[in-house]
N, C-alpha and C positions, 0 to 999 in steps of 0.2 A: 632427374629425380622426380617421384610423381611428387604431385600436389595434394594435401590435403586442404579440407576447408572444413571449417568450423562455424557455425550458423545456431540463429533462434530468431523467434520473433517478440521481440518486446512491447510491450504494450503500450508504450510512446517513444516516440523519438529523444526524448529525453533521457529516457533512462538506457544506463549503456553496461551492458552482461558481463558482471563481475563473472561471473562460471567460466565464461568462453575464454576471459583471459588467465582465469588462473590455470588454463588446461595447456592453453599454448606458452607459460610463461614457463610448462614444465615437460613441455616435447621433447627437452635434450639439443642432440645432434636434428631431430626435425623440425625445431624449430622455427626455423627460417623460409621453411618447404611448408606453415602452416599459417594458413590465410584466415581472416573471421572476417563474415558478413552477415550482419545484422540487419533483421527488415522489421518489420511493425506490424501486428495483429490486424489482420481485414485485409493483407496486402492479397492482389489477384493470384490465385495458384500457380497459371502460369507464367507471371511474371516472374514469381520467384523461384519457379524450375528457369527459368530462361534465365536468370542471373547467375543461378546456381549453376549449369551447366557452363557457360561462359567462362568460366574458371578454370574448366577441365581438370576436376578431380578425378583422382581414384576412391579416393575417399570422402565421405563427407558425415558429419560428427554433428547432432541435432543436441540440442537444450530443450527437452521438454517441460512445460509447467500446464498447471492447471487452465491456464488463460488462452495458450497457445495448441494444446493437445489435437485441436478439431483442426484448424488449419494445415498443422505438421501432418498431420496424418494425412491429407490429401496433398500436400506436396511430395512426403514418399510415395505417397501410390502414383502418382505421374511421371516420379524420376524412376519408377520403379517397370514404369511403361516404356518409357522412351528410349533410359539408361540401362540396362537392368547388371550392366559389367559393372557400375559404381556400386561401389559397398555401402552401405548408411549403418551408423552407428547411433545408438540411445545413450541417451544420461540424462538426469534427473528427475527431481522428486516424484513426477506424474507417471514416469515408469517406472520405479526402482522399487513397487509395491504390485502385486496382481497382476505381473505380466503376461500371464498364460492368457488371462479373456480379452487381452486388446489388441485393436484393430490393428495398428500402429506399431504394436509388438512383431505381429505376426506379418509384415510387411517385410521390416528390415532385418537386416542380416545380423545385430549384433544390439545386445544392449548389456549397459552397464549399470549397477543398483548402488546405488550410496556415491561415496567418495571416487571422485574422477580422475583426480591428476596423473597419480601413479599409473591406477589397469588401464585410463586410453592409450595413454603412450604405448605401454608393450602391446595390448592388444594391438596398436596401428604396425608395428616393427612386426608380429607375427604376417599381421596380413601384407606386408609389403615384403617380407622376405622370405616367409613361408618357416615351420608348414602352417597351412593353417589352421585356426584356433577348431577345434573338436566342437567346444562348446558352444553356445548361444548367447546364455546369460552369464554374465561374470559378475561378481560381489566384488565390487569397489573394496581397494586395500586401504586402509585407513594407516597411514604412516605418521610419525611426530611430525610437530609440525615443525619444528626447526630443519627439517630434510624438504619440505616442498619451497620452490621458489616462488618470490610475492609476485602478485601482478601486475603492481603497480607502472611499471615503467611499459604495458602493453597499450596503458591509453593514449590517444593518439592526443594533438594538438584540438583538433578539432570536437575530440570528448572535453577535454578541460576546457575550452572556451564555451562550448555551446552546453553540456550535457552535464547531470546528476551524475556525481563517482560514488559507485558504494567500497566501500572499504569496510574492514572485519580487524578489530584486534585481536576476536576470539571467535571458536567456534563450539558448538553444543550450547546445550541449557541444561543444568540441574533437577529445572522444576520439572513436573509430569504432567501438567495441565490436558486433557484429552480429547482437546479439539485440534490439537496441533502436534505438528509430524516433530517436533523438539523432544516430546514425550519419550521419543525412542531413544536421543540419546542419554549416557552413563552420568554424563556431566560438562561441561563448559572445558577448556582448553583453552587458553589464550596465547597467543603470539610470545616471539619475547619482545619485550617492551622495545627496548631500544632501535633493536631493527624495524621495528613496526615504524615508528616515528623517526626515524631515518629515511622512511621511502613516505613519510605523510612532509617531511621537509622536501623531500625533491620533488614531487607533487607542487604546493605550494611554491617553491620557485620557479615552476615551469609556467607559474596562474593559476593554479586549480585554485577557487574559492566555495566551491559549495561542493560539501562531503556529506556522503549520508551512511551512517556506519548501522550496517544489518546485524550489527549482538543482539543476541534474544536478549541479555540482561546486561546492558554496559555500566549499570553502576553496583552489579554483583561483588568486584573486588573493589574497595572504596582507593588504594592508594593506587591501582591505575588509571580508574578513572579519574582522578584528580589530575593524574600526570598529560592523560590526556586533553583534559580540559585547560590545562598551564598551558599548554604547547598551542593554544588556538587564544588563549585569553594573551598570550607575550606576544603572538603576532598583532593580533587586535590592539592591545594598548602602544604597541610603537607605531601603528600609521592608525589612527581613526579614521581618515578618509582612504580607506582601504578595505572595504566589511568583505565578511564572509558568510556564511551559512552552513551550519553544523545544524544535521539531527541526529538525535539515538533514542533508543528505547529503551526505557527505565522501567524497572521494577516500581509501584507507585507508593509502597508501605515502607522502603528500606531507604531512606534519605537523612541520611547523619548530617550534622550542622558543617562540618566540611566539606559539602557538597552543596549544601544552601549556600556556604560564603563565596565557593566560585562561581556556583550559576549565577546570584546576583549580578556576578560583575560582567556580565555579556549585555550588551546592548541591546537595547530592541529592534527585532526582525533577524538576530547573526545566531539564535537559538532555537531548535524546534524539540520539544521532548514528544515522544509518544508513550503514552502510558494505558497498558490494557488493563482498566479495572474488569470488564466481559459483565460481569455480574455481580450485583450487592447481595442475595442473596445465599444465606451459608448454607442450608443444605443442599443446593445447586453445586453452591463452591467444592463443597465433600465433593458430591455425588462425582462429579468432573478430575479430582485430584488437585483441585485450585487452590493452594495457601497462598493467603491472605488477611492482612489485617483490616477491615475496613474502617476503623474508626482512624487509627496512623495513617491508610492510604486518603482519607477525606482531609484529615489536619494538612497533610504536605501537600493536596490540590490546593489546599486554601492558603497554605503560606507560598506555593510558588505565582498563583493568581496576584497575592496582594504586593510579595515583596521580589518578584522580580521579572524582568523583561520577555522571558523565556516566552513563547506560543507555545501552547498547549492545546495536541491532539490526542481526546482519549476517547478508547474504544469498547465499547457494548454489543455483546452479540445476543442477538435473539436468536430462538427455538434449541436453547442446553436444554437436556433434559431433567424436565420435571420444573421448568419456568415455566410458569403460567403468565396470561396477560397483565394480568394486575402487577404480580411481583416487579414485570419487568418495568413497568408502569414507574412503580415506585422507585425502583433503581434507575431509571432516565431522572424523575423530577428532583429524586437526590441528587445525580449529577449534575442539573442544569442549575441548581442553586449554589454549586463551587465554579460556577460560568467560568468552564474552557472556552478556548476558541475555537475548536472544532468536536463535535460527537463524530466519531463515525461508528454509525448505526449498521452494524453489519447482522447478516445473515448465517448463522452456523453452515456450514459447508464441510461432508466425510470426505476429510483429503485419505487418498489413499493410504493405508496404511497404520492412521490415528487408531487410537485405542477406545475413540467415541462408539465405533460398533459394538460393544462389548451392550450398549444398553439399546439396544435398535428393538428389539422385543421388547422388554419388561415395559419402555418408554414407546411404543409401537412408534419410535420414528422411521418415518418418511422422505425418502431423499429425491430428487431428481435422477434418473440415471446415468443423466447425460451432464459433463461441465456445464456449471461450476459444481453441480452436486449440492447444489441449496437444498437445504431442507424443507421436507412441503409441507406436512403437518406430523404434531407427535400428539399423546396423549390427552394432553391437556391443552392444544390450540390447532383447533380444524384448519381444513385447506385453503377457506375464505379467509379464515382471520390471518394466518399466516401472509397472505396475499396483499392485507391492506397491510402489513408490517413492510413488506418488501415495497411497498409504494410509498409508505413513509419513507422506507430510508432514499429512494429515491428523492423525492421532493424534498428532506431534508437538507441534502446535498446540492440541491438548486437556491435552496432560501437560505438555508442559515449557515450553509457551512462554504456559499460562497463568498462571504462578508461583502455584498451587496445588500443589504437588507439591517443597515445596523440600526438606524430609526424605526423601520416598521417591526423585525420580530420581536420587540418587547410587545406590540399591542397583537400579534399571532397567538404569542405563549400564555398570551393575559385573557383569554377571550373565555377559559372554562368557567361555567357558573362556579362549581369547586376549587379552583383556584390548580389544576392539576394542567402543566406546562405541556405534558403527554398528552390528554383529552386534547388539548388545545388547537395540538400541531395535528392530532389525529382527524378531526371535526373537518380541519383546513385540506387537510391530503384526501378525505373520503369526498370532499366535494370538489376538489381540483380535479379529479380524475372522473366524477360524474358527467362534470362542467368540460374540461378538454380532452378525454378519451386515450390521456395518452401521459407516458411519464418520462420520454426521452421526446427532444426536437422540441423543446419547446423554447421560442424565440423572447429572447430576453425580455422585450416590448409587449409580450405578448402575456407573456408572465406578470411584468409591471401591472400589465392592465386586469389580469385576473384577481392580482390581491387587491386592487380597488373596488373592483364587482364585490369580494366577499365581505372586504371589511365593511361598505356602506351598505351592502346586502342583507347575509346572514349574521353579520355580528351586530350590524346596527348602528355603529360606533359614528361621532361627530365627524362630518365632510372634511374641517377645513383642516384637524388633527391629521386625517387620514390622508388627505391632500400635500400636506405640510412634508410627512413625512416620507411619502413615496417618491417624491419630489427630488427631496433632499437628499434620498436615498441615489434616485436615479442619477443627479446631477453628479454624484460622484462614482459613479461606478462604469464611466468613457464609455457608453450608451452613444450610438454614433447617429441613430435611430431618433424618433419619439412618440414613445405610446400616447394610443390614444385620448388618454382620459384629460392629457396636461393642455390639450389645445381645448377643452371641457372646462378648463378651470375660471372662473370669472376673474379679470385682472382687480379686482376689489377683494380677492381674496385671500386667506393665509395660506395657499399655495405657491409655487413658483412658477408660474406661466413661461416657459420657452428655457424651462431648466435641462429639457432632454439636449438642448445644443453647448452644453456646459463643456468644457474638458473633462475629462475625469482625474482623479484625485485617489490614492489607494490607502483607503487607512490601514492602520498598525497592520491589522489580521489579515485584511489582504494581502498587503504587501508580502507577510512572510508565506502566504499560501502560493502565491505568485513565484517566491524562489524557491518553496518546495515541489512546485509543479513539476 
């Protein structure tokens, strides 16, 4: 029987392609005859034609995404060199929009747009037993979903011990938000319950303890997600020394008190909510298709901050059209005064297919043309400014949202003469990048030692405050190293002199960043 294989590249090791298995979990009779091997973005081209070929396909069946598109595309052009008798097949979201101008299209022999389970299969049974398929591109059939088989039982031993499980109760989204490929679909569909949580208990007894569930909106219908939440709160209360790690993504305005009363009862670090506010301002909001409430989404940041153990990742995207700097200014210093524990500061990016084109004129935006399709400048914020925005969110992601820094960024956010937490971290980013030239590879030590240069530098601020708390910072963040400034510190001082050789220690926010890596 020939062999098929099924492949992507994932962007960590960690993470392990829900896609690939729900296509093999619905091969049929080929199921058995269909292999998944999984590599990692930056892996050498031809190492993973030499792995791929090793296998001796007939077939072989690619995942593309936005992250992976550059790499896949020079791995088909190599097997397309060496091999040219293997068939390669496309699926997902990076093709399943605009496939006439891509490279990658026009490479392989077959691609598939939307929903995979159902047209690979037949497509693979055309091409292995003929005739073969006419066409090129096929439109994904979109079946109920009580007729696709789950995937669950494709994870290997080695994904549950080592690797993030994503699992899905449901799929679609309602809302139309226009930065996101969700936009397209009718509405949400959810599993049925019971079966869902039949294959999340044999999961769980096989050890899966950290699930990361991809719903656009898991607390869209409130009595499943309750039901959901029972099923991981009964396991949790009958062993405590048994944690787990659950995330989902929550809608931030729609939080009924029966959903407050189960989140409370998760322990800290066994919760992770991600919550996309994107943007506080409303005619942004319109302009996009975004409803939202923000005064209800800022009450429920503030009562899940104060009353309960959950980490909280939410997320802000710069360059929507018709946000200007300030605006966004003001919606980051909103946010940072409902202190989550992580901003992710992201970059609008035209994923193929999104309905955000629709204002590419009137808002003269600007995109990259090459992945990720970041935006480079639009109407109201030039190519420079955009540019320090993109180095903010970088360096954000080094300081503050590695939860190494829990001493010093209060005295980073506090530094604007206005009191503005944006200005603050901004001032710190445009001279981090004057001062090391550079916003990736920066060596922990190195960084240690930069924010000591700014704070006794350009901010001014007291030596032994600023000593005190880099220090303190370091010591806990398993720094195996020691920046220079602490072998600087006079032992007479309110610093910690030989703190760099400390253990490390992971507080709350680490820690759960740590199991959601």
């Amino acid at each position: 029987m020939h062999r098929i294989v099924l492949s992507t590249l994932n962007a960590r090791y960690s993470h392990a392609s829900l896609g690939l298995r729900c296509l093999r979990a619905n091969m049929g009779e080929l199921r058995d005859h269909t292999h998944i091997l999984e590599m990692v973005t930056g892996v050498r081209t031809e190492s993973a034609v030499e792995r791929l070929l090793a296998l001796q396909p007939a077939v072989i069946g690619f995942g593309v995404y936005i992250w992976n598109v550059e790499d896949i595309t020079r791995i088909v052009a190599m097997l397309k060199t060496l091999a040219p008798e293997i068939v390669v097949v496309l699926g997902g979201p990076e093709v399943s929009f605009e496939t006439a101008n891509q490279r990658i299209c026009a490479l392989a022999d077959y691609v598939v747009t939307g929903w995979g389970e159902v047209t690979f299969a037949a497509l693979v049974r055309q091409i292995l037993d003929g005739p073969g398929p006419l066409m090129k591109v096929h439109a994904g059939v979109q079946p109920p979903l009580r007729d696709l088989a789950l995937p669950y039982g494709e994870y290997g031993d080695e994904d549950i011990a080592r690797r993030h499980l994503y699992v899905e109760a449901s799929r679609g989204c309602p809302f139309k938000c226009e930065f996101c490929l969700s936009a397209l679909d009718k509405t949400a569909w959810p599993f049925d319950l019971a079966r869902f949580l039949g294959a999340m208990e044999a999961l769980w007894n096989r050890g899966a303890r950290a699930f990361r569930f991809v719903d656009r909106t898991f607390n869209l219908n409130v009595a499943t997600s309750l039901s959901i939440l029972e099923f991981f709160l009964a396991r949790l209360e009958a062993d405590p020394t048994d944690p787990c790690f659950v995330h989902f993504e929550v809608v931030p305005d729609h939080l009924p008190d029966a959903l407050k009363d189960a989140i409370r009862r998760f322990p800290p670090g066994s919760l992770q909510l991600e919550l996309g506010i994107q943007s506080f301002n409303p005619e942004v909001q319109k302009r996009v298709s975004r409803r939202q409430d923000n005064e209800r989404a800022c009450a429920n940041l503030g009562w899940l901050r104060r009353e309960s153990g959950a980490h909280l990742h939410v997320d802000l995207i710069a360059g929507l059209p018709g946000e200007t700097l300030e605006s966004f200014a003001a919606g980051f210093d909103r946010l940072i005064s409902l202190r989550p524990h992580e901003i992710q500061f992201g970059i609008l990016k035209r994923l193929r297919g999104t309905p955000i084109i629709r204002h590419t004129e009137a808002h003269r935006m600007r995109y990259n043309p090459d992945p990720p399709y970041n935006i480079l400048a639009t109407d109201v914020i030039d190519f420079s400014t955009m540019q320090r925005l993109a180095r903010f969110a970088r360096y954000w992601d080094m300081v503050a949202n590695s939860g190494r820094f829990q001493d010093t960024l209060p005295m980073l956010l506090s530094t604007d003469a206005d009191g503005s937490p944006f200005a603050g971290f901004m001032a710190l980013s445009d001279w981090l990048y004057m001062t090391a030239g550079q916003t990736h590879q920066v060596a922990m030590e190195r960084l240690f030692d930069l924010l000591h240069t700014y704070l006794l530098g350009p901010c001014a601020l007291e030596r032994a405050t600023v000593e005190a708390a880099l220090s303190a910072d370091y010591a806990r963040s398993g720094g195996r190293g020691k920046p220079a400034f602490i072998d600087r510190i006079p032992p007479e001082s309110g610093g910690r002199r030989g703190a760099g050789r400390a253990v490390g220690v992971r507080t709350p926010a680490r820690q759960a960043r740590h199991l959601a890596a």
